[in-house]
C-alpha positions as CSV (number, residue, x, y, z in Angstrom):
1,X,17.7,144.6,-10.9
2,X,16.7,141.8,-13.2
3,X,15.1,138.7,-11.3
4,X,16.6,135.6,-12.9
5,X,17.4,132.1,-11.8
6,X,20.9,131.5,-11.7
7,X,22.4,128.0,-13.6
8,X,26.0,129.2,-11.7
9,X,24.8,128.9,-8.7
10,X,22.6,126.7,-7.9
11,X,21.5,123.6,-5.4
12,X,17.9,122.7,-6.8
13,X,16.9,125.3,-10.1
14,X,18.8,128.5,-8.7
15,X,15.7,130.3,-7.5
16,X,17.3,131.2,-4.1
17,X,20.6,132.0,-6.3
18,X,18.9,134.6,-8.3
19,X,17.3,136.3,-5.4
20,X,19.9,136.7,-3.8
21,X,22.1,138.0,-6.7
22,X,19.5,140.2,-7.8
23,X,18.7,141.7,-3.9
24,X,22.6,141.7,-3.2
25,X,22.2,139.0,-0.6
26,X,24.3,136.2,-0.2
27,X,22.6,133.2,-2.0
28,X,23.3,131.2,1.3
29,X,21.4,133.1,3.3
30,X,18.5,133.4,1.2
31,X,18.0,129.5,1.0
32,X,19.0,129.4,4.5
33,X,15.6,132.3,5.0
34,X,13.3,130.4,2.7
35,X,13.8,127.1,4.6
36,X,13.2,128.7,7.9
37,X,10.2,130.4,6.3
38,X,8.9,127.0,5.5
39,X,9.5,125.0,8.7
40,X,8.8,128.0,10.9
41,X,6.5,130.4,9.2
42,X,4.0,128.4,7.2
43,X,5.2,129.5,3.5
44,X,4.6,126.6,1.4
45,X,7.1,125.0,-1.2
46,X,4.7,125.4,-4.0
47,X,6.2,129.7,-3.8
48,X,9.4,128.3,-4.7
49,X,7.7,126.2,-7.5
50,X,5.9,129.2,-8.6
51,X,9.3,131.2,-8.7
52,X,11.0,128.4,-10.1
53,X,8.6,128.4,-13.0
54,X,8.0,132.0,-13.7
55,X,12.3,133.4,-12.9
56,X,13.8,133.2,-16.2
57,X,17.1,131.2,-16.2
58,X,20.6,133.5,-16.5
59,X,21.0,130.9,-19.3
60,X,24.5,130.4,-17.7
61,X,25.6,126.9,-17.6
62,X,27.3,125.8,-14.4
63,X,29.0,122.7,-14.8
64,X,31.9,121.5,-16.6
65,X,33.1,124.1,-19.2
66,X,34.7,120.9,-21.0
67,X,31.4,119.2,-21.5
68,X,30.0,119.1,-25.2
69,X,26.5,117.6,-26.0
């Protein structure tokens, strides 16, 4: 199991994406968890801050395969 943020799939840096890949969870559902944690359960925003800057990126770029910089 390697923990990394996805660049595929992803709606903010691909923190919930990576869980989820790595766990075998659907990516959905993770985000879908994590924002009920935070309305409902009093985890704060900063965890996915902290996850965001310590998950290593897939390096996998997710948007157009035609773009060049």
């Amino acid at each position: 199991m390697k923990l990394e943020r996805t660049m595929g799939d992803k709606v903010v840096a691909g923190v919930c994406g990576g869980i989820g890949k790595a766990f075998g969870l659907s990516p959905t559902g993770v985000r879908w968890a994590f924002v009920f944690l935070v309305l409902f359960a009093g985890l704060s925003v900063l965890v996915y801050f902290i996850a965001w800057f310590l998950m290593p990126s897939d390096g996998a770029y997710g948007g157009d395969s035609n773009y060049h910089a």
